[in-house]
C-alpha positions as CSV (number, residue, x, y, z in Angstrom):
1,X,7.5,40.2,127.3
2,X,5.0,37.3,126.9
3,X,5.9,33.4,127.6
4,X,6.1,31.6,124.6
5,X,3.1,29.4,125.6
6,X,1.4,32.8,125.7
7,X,2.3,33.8,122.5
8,X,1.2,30.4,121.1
9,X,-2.5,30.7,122.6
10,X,-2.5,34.3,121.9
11,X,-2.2,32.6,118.3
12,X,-4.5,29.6,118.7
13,X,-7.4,32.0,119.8
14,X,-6.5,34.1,117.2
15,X,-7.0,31.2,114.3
16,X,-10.0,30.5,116.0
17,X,-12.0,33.9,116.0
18,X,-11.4,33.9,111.7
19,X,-12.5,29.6,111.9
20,X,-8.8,29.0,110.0
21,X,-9.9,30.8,107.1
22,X,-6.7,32.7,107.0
23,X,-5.2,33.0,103.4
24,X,-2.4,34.0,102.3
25,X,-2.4,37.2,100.0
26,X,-2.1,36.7,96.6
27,X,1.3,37.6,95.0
28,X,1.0,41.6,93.6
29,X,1.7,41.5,89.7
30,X,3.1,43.8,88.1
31,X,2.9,44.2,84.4
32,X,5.8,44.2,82.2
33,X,6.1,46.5,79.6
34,X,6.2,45.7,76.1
35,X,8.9,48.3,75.1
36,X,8.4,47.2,71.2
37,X,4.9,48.7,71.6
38,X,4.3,52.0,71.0
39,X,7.3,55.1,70.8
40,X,10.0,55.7,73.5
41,X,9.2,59.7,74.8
42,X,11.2,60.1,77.3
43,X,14.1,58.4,78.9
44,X,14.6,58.7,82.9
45,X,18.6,58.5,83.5
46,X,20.9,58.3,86.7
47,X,22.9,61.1,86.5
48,X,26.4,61.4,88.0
49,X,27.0,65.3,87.2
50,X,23.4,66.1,89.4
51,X,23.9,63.2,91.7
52,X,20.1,62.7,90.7
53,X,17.6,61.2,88.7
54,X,16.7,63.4,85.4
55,X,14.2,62.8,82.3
56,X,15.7,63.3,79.0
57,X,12.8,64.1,76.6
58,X,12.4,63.0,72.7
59,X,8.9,64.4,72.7
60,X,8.9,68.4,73.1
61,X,5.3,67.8,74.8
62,X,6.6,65.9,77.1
63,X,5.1,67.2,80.7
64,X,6.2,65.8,83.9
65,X,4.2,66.7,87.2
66,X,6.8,65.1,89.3
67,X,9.5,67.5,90.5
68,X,12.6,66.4,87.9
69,X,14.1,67.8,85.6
70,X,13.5,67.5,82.1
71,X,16.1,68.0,79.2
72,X,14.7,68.1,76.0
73,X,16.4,67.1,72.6
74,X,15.9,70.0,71.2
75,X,17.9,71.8,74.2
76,X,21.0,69.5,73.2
77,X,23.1,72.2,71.1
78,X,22.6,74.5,73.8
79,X,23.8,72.5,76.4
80,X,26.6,70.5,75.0
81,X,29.5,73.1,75.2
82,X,28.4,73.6,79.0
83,X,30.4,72.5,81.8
84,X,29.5,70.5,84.7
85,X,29.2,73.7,86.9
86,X,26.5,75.7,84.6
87,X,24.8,72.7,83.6
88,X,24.4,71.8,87.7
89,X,23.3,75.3,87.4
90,X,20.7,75.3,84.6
91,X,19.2,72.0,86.4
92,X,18.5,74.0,89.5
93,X,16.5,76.5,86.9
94,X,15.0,73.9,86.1
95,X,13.6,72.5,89.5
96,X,13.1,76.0,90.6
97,X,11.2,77.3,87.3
98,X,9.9,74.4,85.9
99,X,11.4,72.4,82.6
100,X,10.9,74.8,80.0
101,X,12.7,77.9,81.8
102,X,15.5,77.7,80.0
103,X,15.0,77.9,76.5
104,X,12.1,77.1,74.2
105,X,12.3,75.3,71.0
């Protein structure tokens, strides 16, 4: 481990070499989104029955490309007398076979 006088000149030479032209970065900004533009398609939701994250879709051409699962509106009569065991169940068909293996509108 170095001396703290060598850390300091370790430093000094350092600031030197770059002539004390080091700046600091400038602050990342991130845009914030204007949900009043445009139309909601999709919601993403913390689910406690999957213990994950799933997309809940208003728009039937809705595609994701990550690996979720999506639920879509028009799936919502199907699914609403399920229990928590088959639909835990019909979200693994969905990871495994893609969001539209269960039932198309």
């Amino acid at each position: 481990m170095r001396s703290r006088e060598e850390q300091e000149e370790i430093i000094k030479r350092a600031l030197s070499m770059c002539n004390g032209s080091i700046q600091e970065p400038e602050p990342r900004r991130v845009p914030t989104p204007d949900v009043s533009e445009g139309r909601v398609i999709a919601y993403l939701i913390a689910s406690e029955v999957f213990d994950c994250n799933i997309w809940f879709a208003l728009d039937d051409d809705f595609d994701l490309k990550e690996r979720l699962a999506v639920f879509y509106a028009y799936e919502l009569p199907f699914l609403r007398e399920k229990t928590p065991d088959q639909l835990r169940a019909i979200h693994r068909l969905k990871l495994n076979f893609g969001p539209r293996s269960i039932m198309r509108k």
